[in-house]
TIMI-2910 file (N, C-alpha, C, CB; in pm, 1 decimal, decimal comma, always signed):
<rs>
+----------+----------+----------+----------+----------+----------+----------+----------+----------+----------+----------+----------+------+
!      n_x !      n_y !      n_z !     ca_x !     ca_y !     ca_z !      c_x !      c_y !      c_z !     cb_x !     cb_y !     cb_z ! resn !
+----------+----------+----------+----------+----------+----------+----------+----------+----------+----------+----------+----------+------+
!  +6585,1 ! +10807,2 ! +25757,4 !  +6590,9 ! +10858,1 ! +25622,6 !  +6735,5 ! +10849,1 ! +25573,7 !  +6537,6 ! +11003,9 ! +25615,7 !  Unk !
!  +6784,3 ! +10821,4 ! +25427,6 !  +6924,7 ! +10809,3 ! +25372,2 !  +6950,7 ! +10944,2 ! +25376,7 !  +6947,1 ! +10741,6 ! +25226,1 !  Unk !
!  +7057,9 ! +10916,6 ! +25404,2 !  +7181,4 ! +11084,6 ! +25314,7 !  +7198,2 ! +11042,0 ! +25163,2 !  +7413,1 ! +11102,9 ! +25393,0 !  Unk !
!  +7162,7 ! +11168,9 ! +25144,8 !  +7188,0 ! +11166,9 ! +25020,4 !  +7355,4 ! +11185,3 ! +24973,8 !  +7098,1 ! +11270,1 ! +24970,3 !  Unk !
!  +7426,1 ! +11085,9 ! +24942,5 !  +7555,4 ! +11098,5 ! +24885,1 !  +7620,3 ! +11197,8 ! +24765,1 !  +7569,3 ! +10983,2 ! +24847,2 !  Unk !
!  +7704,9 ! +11296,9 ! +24825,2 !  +7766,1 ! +11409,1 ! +24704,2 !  +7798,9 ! +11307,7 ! +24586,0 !  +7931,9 ! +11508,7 ! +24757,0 !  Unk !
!  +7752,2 ! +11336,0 ! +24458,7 !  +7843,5 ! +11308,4 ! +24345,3 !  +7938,8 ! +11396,4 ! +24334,3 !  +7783,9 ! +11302,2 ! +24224,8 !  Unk !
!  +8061,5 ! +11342,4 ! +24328,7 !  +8169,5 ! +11467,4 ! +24286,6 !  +8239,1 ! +11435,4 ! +24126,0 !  +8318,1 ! +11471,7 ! +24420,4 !  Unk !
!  +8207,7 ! +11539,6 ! +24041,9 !  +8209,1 ! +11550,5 ! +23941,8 !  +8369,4 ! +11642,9 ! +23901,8 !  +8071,8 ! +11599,9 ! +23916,0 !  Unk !
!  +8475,4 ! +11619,6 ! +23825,0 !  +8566,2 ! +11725,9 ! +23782,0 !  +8551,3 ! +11727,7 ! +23641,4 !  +8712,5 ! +11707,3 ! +23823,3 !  Unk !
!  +8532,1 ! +11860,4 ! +23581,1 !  +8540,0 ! +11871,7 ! +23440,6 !  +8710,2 ! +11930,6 ! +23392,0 !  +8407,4 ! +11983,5 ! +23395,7 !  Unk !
!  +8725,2 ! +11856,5 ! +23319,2 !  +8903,9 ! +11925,9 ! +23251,2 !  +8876,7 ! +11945,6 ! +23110,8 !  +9069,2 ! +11797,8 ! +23257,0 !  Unk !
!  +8870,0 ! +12110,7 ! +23109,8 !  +8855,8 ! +12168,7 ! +22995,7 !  +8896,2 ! +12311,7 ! +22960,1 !  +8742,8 ! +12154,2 ! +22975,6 !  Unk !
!  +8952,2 ! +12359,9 ! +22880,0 !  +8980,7 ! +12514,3 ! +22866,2 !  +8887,1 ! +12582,1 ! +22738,3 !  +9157,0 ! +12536,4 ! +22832,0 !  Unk !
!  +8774,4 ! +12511,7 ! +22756,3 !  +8666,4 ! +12526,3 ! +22616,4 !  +8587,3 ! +12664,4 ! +22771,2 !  +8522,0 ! +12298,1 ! +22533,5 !  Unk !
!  +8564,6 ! +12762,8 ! +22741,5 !  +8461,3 ! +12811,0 ! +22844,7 !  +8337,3 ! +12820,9 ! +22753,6 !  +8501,3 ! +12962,3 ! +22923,8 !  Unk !
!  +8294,8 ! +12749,8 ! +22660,3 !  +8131,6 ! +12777,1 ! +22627,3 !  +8106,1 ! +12631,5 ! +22759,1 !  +8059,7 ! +12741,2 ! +22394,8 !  Unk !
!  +8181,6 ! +12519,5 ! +22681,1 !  +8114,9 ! +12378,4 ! +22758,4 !  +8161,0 ! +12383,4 ! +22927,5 !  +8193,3 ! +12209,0 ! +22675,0 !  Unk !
!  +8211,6 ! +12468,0 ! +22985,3 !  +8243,3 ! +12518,4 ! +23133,8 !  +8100,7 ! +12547,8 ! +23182,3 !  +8349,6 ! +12663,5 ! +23144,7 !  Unk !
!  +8057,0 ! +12669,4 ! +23121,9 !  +7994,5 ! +12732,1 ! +23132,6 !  +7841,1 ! +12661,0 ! +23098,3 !  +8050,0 ! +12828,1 ! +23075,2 !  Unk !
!  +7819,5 ! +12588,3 ! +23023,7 !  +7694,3 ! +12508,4 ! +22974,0 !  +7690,5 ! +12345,9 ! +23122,8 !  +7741,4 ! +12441,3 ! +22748,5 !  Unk !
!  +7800,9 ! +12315,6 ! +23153,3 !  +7848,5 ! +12221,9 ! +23243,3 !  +7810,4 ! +12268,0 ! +23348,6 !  +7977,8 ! +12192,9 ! +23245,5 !  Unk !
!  +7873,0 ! +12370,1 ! +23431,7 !  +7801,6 ! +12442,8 ! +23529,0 !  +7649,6 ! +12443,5 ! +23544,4 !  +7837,0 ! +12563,4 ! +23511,9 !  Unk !
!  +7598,0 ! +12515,5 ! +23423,2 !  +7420,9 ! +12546,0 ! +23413,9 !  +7383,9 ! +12405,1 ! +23443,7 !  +7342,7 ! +12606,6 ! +23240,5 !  Unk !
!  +7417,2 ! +12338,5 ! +23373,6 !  +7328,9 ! +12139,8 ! +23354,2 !  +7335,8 ! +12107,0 ! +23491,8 !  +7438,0 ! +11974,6 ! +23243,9 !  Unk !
!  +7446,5 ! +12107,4 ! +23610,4 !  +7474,1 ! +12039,7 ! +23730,6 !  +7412,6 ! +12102,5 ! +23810,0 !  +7598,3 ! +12023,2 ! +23770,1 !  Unk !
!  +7372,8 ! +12280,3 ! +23794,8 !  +7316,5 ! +12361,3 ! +23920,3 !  +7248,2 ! +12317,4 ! +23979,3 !  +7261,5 ! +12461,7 ! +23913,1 !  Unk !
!  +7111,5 ! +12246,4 ! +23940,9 !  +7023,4 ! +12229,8 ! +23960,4 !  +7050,6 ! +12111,9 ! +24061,1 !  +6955,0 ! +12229,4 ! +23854,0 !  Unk !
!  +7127,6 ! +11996,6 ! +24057,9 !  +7128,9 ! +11890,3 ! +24128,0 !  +7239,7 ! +11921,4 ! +24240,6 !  +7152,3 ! +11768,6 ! +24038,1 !  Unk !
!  +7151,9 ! +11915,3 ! +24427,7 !  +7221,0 ! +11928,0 ! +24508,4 !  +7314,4 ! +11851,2 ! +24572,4 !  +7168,8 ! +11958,6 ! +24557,5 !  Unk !
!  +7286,8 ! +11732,3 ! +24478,9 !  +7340,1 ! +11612,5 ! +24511,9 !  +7519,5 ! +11616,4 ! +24455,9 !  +7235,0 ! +11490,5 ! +24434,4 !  Unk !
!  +7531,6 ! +11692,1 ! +24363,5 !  +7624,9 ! +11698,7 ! +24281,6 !  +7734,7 ! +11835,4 ! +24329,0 !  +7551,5 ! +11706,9 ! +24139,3 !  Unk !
!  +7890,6 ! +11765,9 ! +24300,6 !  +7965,5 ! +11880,8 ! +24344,5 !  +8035,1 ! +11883,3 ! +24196,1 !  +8070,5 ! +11862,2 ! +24495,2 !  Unk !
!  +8079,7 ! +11994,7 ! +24092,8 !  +8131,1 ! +12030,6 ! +24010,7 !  +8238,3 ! +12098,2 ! +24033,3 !  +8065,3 ! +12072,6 ! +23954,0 !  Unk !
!  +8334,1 ! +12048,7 ! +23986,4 !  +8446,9 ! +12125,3 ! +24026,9 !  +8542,5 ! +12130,3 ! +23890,6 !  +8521,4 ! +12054,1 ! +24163,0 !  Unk !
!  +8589,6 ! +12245,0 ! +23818,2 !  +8659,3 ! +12256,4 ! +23723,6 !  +8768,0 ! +12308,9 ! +23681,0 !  +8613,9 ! +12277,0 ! +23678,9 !  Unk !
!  +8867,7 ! +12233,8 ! +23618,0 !  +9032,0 ! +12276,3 ! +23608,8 !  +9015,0 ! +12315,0 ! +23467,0 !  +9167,5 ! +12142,8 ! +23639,0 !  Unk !
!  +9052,3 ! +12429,4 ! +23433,3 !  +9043,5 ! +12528,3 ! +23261,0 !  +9208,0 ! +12474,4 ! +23240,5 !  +9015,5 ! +12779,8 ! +23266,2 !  Unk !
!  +9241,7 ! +12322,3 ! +23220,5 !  +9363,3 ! +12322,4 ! +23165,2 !  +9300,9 ! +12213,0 ! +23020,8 !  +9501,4 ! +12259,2 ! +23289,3 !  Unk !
!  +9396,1 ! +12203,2 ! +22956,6 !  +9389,3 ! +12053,6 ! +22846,7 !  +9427,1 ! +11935,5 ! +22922,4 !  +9506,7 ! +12053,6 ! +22705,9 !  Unk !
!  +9412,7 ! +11827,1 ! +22897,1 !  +9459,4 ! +11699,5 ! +22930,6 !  +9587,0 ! +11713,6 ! +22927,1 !  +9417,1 ! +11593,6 ! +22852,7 !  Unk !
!  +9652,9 ! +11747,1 ! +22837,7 !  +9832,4 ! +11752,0 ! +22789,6 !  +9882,2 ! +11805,3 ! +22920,1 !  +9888,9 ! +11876,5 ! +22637,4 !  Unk !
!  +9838,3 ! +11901,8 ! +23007,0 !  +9879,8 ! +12001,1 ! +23101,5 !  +9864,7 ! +11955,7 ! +23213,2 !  +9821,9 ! +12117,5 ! +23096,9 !  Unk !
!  +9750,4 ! +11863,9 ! +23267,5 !  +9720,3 ! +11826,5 ! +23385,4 !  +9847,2 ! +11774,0 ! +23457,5 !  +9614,1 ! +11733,8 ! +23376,5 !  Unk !
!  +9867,3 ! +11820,0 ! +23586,5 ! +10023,8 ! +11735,4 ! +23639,8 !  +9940,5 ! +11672,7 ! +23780,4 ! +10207,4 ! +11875,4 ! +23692,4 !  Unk !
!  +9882,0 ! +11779,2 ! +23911,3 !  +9854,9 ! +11672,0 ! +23999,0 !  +9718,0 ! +11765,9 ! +24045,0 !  +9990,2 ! +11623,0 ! +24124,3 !  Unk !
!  +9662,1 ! +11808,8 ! +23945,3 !  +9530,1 ! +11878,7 ! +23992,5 !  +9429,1 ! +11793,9 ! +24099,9 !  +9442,8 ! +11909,4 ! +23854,9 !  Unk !
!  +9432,7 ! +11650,7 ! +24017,0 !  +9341,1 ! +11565,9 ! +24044,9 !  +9342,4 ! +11468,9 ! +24165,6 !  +9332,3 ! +11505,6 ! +23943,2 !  Unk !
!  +9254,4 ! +11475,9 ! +24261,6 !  +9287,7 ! +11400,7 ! +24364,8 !  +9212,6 ! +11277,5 ! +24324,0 !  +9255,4 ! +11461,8 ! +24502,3 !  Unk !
!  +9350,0 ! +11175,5 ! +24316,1 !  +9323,5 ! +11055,3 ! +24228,1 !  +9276,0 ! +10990,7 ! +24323,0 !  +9433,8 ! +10982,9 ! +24150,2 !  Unk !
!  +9290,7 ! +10961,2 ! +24477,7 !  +9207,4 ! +10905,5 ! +24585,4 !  +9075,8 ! +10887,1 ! +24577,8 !  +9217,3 ! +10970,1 ! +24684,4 !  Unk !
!  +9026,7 ! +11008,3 ! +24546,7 !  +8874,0 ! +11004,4 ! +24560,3 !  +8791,7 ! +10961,2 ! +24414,3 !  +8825,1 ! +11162,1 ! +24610,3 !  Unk !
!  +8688,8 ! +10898,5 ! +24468,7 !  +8625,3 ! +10865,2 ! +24368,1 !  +8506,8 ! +10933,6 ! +24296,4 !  +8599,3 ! +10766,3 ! +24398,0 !  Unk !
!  +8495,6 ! +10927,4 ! +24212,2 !  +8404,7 ! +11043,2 ! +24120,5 !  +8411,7 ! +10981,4 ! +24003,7 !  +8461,2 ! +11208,0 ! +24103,5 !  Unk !
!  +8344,1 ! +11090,6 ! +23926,9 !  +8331,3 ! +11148,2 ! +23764,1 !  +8398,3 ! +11231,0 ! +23716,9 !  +8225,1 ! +11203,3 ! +23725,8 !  Unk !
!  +8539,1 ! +11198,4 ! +23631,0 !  +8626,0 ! +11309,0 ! +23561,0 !  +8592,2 ! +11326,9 ! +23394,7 !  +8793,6 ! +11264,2 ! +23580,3 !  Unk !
!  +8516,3 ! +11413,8 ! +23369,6 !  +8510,2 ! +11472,5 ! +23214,6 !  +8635,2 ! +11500,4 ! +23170,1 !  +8429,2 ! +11605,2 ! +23194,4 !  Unk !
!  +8669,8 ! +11494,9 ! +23061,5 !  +8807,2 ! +11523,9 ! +23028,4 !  +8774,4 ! +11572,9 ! +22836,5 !  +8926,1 ! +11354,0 ! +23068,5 !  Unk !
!  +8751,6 ! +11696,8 ! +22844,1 !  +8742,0 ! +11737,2 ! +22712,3 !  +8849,8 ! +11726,9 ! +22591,1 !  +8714,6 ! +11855,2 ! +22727,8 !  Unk !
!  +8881,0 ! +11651,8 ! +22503,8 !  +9001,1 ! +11659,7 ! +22408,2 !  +8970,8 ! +11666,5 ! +22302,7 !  +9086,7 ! +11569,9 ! +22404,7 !  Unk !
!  +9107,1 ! +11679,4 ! +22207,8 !  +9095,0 ! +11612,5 ! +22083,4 !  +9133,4 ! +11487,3 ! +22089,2 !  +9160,4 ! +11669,6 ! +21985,7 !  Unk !
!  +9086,4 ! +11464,1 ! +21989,9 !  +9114,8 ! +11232,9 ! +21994,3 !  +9159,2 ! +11234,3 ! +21866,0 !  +8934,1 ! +11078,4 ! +22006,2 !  Unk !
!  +9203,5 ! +11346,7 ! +21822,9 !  +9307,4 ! +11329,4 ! +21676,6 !  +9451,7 ! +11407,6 ! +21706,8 !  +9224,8 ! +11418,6 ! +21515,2 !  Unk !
!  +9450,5 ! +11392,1 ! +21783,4 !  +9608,6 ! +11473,3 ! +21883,3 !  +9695,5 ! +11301,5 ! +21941,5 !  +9523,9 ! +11615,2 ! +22108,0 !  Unk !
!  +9771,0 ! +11268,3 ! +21905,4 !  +9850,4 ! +11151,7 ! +22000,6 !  +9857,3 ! +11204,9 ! +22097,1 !  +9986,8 ! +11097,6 ! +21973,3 !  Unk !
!  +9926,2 ! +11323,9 ! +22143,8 !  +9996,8 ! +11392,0 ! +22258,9 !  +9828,9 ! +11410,0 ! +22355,1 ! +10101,6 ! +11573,1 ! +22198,3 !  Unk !
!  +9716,9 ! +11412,9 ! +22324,6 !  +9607,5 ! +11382,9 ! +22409,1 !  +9592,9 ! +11265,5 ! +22409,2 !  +9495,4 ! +11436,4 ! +22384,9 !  Unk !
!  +9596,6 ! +11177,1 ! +22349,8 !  +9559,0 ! +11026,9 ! +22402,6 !  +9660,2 ! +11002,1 ! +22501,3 !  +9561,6 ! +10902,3 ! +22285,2 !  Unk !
!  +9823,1 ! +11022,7 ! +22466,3 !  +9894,7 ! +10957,6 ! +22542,2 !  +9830,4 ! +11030,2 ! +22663,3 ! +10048,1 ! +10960,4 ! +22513,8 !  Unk !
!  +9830,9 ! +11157,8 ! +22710,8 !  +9813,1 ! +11178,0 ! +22780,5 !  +9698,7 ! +11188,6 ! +22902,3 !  +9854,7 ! +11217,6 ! +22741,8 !  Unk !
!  +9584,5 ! +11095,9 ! +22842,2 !  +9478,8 ! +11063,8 ! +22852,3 !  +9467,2 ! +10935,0 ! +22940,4 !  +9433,9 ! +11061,7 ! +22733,2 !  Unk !
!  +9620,1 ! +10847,0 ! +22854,7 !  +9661,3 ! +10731,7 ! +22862,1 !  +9740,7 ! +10739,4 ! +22983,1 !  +9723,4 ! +10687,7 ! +22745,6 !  Unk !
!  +9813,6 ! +10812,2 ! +23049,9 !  +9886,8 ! +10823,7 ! +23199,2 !  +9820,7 ! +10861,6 ! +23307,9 !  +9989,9 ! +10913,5 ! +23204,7 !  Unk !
!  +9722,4 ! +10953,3 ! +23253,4 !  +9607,6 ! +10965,3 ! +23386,0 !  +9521,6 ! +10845,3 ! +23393,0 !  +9495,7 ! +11098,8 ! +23371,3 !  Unk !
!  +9481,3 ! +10783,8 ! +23286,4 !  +9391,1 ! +10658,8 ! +23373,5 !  +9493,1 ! +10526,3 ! +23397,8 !  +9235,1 ! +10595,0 ! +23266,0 !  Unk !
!  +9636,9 ! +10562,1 ! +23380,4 !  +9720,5 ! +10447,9 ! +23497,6 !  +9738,3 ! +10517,7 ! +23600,3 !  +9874,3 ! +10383,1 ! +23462,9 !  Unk !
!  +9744,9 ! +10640,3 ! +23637,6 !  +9720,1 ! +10705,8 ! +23765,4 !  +9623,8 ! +10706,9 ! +23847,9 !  +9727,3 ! +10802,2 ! +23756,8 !  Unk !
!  +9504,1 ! +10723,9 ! +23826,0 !  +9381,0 ! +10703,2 ! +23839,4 !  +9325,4 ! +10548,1 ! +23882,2 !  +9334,3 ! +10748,9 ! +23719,3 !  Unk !
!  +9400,7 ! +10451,8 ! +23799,2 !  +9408,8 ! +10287,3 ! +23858,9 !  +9206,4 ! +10253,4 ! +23883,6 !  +9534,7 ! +10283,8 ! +24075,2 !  Unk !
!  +9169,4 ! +10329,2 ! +23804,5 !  +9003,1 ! +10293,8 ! +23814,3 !  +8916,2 ! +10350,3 ! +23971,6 !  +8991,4 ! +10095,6 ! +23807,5 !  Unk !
!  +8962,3 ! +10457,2 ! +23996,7 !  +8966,2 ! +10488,3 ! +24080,9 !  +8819,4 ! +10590,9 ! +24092,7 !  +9096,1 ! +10522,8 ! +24093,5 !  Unk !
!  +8809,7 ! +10671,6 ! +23942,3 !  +8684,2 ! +10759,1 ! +23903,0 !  +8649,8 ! +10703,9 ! +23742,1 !  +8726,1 ! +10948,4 ! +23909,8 !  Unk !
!  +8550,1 ! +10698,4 ! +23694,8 !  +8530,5 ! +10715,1 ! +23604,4 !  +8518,7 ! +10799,1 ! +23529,4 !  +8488,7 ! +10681,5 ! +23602,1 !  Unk !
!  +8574,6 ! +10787,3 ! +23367,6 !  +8608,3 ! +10883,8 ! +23266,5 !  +8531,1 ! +10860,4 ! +23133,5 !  +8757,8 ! +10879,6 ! +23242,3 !  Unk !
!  +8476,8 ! +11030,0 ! +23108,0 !  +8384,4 ! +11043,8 ! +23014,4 !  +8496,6 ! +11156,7 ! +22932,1 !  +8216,3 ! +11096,0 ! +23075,6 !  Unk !
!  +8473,9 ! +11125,5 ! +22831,1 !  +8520,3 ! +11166,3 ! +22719,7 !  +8457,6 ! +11231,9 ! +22649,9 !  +8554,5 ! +11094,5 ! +22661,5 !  Unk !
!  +8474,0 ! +11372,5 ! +22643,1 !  +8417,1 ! +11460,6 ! +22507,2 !  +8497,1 ! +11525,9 ! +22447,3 !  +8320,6 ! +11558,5 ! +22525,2 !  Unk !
!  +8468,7 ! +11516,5 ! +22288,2 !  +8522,9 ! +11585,1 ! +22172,8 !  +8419,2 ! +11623,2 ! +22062,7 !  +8628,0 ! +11498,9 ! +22113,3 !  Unk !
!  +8546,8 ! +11718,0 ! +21963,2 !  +8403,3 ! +11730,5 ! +21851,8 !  +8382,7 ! +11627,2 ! +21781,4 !  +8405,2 ! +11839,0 ! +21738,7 !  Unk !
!  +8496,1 ! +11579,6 ! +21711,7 !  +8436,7 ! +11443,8 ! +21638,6 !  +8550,7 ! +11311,1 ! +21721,6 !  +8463,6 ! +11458,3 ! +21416,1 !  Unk !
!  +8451,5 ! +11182,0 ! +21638,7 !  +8565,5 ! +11067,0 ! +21722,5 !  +8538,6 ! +10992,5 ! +21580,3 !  +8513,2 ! +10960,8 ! +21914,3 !  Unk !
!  +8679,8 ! +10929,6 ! +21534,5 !  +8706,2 ! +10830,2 ! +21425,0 !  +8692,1 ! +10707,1 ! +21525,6 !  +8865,7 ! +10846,7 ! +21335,6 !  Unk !
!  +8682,0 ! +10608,4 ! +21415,3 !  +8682,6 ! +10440,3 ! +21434,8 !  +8771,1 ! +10438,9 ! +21495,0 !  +8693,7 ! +10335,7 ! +21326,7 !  Unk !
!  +8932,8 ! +10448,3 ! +21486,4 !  +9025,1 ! +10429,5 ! +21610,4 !  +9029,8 ! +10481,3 ! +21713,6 !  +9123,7 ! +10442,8 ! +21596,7 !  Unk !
!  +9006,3 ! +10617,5 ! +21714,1 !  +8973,6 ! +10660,7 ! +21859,1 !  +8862,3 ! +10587,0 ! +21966,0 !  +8926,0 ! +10798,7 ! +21841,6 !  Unk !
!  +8758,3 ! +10543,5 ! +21907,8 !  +8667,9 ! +10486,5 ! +21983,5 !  +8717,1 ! +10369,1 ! +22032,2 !  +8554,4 ! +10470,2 ! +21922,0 !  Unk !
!  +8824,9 ! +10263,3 ! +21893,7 !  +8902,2 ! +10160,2 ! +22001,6 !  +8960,8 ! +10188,0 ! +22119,2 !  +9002,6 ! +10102,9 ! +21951,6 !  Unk !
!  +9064,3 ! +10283,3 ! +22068,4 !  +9170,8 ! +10331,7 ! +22189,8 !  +9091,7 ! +10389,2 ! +22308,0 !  +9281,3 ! +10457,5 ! +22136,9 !  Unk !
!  +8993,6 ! +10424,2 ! +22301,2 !  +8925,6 ! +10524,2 ! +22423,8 !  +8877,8 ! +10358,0 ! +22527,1 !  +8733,7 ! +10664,1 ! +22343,9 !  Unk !
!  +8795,7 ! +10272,1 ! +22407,5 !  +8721,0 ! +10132,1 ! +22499,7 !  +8845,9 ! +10065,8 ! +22539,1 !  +8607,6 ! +10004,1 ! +22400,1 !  Unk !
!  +8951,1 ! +10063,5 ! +22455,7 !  +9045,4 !  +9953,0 ! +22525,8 !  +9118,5 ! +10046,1 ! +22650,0 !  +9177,4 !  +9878,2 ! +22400,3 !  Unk !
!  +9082,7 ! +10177,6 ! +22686,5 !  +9142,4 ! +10217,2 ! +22820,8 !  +9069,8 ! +10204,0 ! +22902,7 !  +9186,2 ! +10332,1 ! +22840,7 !  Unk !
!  +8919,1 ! +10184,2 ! +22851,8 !  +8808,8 ! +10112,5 ! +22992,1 !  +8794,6 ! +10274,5 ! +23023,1 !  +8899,2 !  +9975,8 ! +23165,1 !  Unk !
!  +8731,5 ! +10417,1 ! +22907,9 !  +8669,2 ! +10502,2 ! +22928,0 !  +8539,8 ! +10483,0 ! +22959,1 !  +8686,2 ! +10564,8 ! +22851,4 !  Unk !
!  +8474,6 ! +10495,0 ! +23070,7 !  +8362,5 ! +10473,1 ! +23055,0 !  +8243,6 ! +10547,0 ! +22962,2 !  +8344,5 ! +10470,2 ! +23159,7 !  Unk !
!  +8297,9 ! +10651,6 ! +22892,0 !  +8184,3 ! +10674,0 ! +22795,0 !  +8245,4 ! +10763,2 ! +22721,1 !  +8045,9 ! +10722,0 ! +22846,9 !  Unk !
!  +8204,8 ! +10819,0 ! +22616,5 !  +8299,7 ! +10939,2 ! +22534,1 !  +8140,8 ! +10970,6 ! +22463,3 !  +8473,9 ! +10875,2 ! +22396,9 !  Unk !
!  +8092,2 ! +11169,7 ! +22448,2 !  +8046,2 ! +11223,2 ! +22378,8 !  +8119,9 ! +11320,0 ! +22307,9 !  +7963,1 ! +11250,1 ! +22426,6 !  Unk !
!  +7989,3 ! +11339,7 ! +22201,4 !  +8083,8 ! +11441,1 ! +22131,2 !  +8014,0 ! +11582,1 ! +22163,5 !  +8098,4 ! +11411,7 ! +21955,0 !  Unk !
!  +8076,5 ! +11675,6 ! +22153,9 !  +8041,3 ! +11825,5 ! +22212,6 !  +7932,7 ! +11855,0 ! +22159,3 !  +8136,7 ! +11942,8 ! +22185,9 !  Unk !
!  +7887,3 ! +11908,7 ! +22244,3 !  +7732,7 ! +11995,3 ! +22193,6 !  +7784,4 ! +12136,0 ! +22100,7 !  +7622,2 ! +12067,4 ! +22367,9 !  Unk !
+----------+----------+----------+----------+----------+----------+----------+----------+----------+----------+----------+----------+------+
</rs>
Protein backbone atom coordinates (compact mmCIF):
# COMPACT_ATOMS: atom_id res chain seq x y z
CA UNK A 1 0.00 0.00 0.00
CA UNK A 2 1.44 3.88 -0.74
CA UNK A 3 2.16 6.38 2.03
CA UNK A 4 0.37 8.84 1.76
CA UNK A 5 2.74 12.00 1.30
CA UNK A 6 2.33 15.24 3.88
CA UNK A 7 1.40 18.30 1.83
CA UNK A 8 3.05 21.03 3.65
CA UNK A 9 1.25 24.08 3.26
CA UNK A 10 2.56 27.81 4.94
CA UNK A 11 0.05 30.55 5.02
CA UNK A 12 1.68 34.33 5.49
CA UNK A 13 -0.89 36.45 6.73
CA UNK A 14 -1.82 38.84 9.67
CA UNK A 15 -5.61 38.88 8.34
CA UNK A 16 -7.00 36.39 11.40
CA UNK A 17 -10.58 36.00 9.73
CA UNK A 18 -8.61 34.17 6.50
CA UNK A 19 -6.14 32.30 9.35
CA UNK A 20 -8.82 31.18 10.86
CA UNK A 21 -11.19 30.18 7.72
CA UNK A 22 -7.57 28.51 6.31
CA UNK A 23 -7.21 26.42 9.27
CA UNK A 24 -11.13 25.18 9.14
CA UNK A 25 -10.73 24.35 5.03
CA UNK A 26 -7.27 22.14 5.71
CA UNK A 27 -8.63 20.30 9.05
CA UNK A 28 -10.22 17.97 7.47
CA UNK A 29 -7.33 16.70 5.13
CA UNK A 30 -4.75 14.38 6.99
CA UNK A 31 -2.70 14.51 4.32
CA UNK A 32 -2.00 18.18 4.80
CA UNK A 33 0.32 20.09 7.29
CA UNK A 34 -0.68 23.95 7.78
CA UNK A 35 1.52 25.91 9.27
CA UNK A 36 1.11 29.79 9.77
CA UNK A 37 3.32 32.98 10.21
CA UNK A 38 0.69 36.19 11.31
CA UNK A 39 3.39 38.50 9.64
CA UNK A 40 2.86 40.64 6.09
CA UNK A 41 5.10 39.77 3.26
CA UNK A 42 7.06 43.22 3.91
CA UNK A 43 8.19 41.55 7.38
CA UNK A 44 9.06 38.07 6.50
CA UNK A 45 13.07 37.78 7.11
CA UNK A 46 13.87 33.86 7.50
CA UNK A 47 10.59 32.31 8.80
CA UNK A 48 10.51 30.19 5.78
CA UNK A 49 12.36 27.10 5.30
CA UNK A 50 13.13 27.74 1.71
CA UNK A 51 14.64 24.00 1.39
CA UNK A 52 11.58 22.35 1.62
CA UNK A 53 9.13 22.07 -0.78
CA UNK A 54 5.50 22.97 -0.41
CA UNK A 55 2.68 25.47 -0.84
CA UNK A 56 3.33 29.12 0.44
CA UNK A 57 0.04 31.40 0.50
CA UNK A 58 1.18 34.73 0.84
CA UNK A 59 -1.74 37.17 1.56
CA UNK A 60 -1.06 40.95 0.23
CA UNK A 61 -1.87 43.95 -1.18
CA UNK A 62 -0.85 44.07 -4.95
CA UNK A 63 -1.37 47.87 -4.85
CA UNK A 64 1.54 48.37 -2.26
CA UNK A 65 5.16 48.34 -4.37
CA UNK A 66 6.81 47.67 -0.99
CA UNK A 67 4.62 44.13 -1.23
CA UNK A 68 5.46 43.24 -4.61
CA UNK A 69 9.04 44.07 -4.16
CA UNK A 70 8.88 42.13 -1.43
CA UNK A 71 7.07 39.34 -2.82
CA UNK A 72 9.71 39.77 -5.51
CA UNK A 73 12.90 38.70 -3.07
CA UNK A 74 11.22 35.82 -1.60
CA UNK A 75 10.56 34.04 -4.84
CA UNK A 76 14.51 34.70 -5.76
CA UNK A 77 15.00 33.10 -2.44
CA UNK A 78 12.78 30.46 -2.80
CA UNK A 79 14.56 29.72 -6.50
CA UNK A 80 11.16 27.62 -7.32
CA UNK A 81 11.59 25.68 -4.65
CA UNK A 82 7.52 25.84 -3.30
CA UNK A 83 4.91 27.13 -5.03
CA UNK A 84 3.15 30.52 -4.54
CA UNK A 85 -0.48 31.40 -4.36
CA UNK A 86 -1.41 34.73 -4.04
CA UNK A 87 -4.36 36.28 -2.28
CA UNK A 88 -5.74 39.73 -2.13
CA UNK A 89 -8.86 41.75 -2.15
CA UNK A 90 -8.71 43.08 -5.48
CA UNK A 91 -5.95 42.54 -8.41
CA UNK A 92 -5.59 45.26 -11.39
CA UNK A 93 -4.35 44.33 -14.98
CA UNK A 94 -0.73 45.04 -13.85
CA UNK A 95 -0.64 43.22 -10.93
CA UNK A 96 -1.74 40.09 -12.63
CA UNK A 97 1.32 40.78 -15.15
CA UNK A 98 3.78 41.26 -12.43
CA UNK A 99 2.44 38.31 -10.27
CA UNK A 100 2.63 35.77 -13.96
CA UNK A 101 5.91 37.22 -14.94
CA UNK A 102 7.29 36.00 -11.30
CA UNK A 103 5.97 32.46 -12.24
CA UNK A 104 3.18 32.82 -9.14
CA UNK A 105 1.58 29.92 -9.50
CA UNK A 106 -1.88 31.21 -8.89
CA UNK A 107 -3.29 34.41 -7.18
CA UNK A 108 -7.07 34.59 -5.57
CA UNK A 109 -8.85 37.13 -4.38
CA UNK A 110 -10.10 36.94 -0.64
CA UNK A 111 -13.19 35.52 0.31
Amino acid sequence: MAQNKVQRIILVSNDKDLVQETKSAFAAFETTELQTISKQVTELTNELNLAEKGVVIIDMDTRRLEDIESLQRLMRRMDGNASVVVVAQEFDAAAVRILMQMRVSDFLVKP
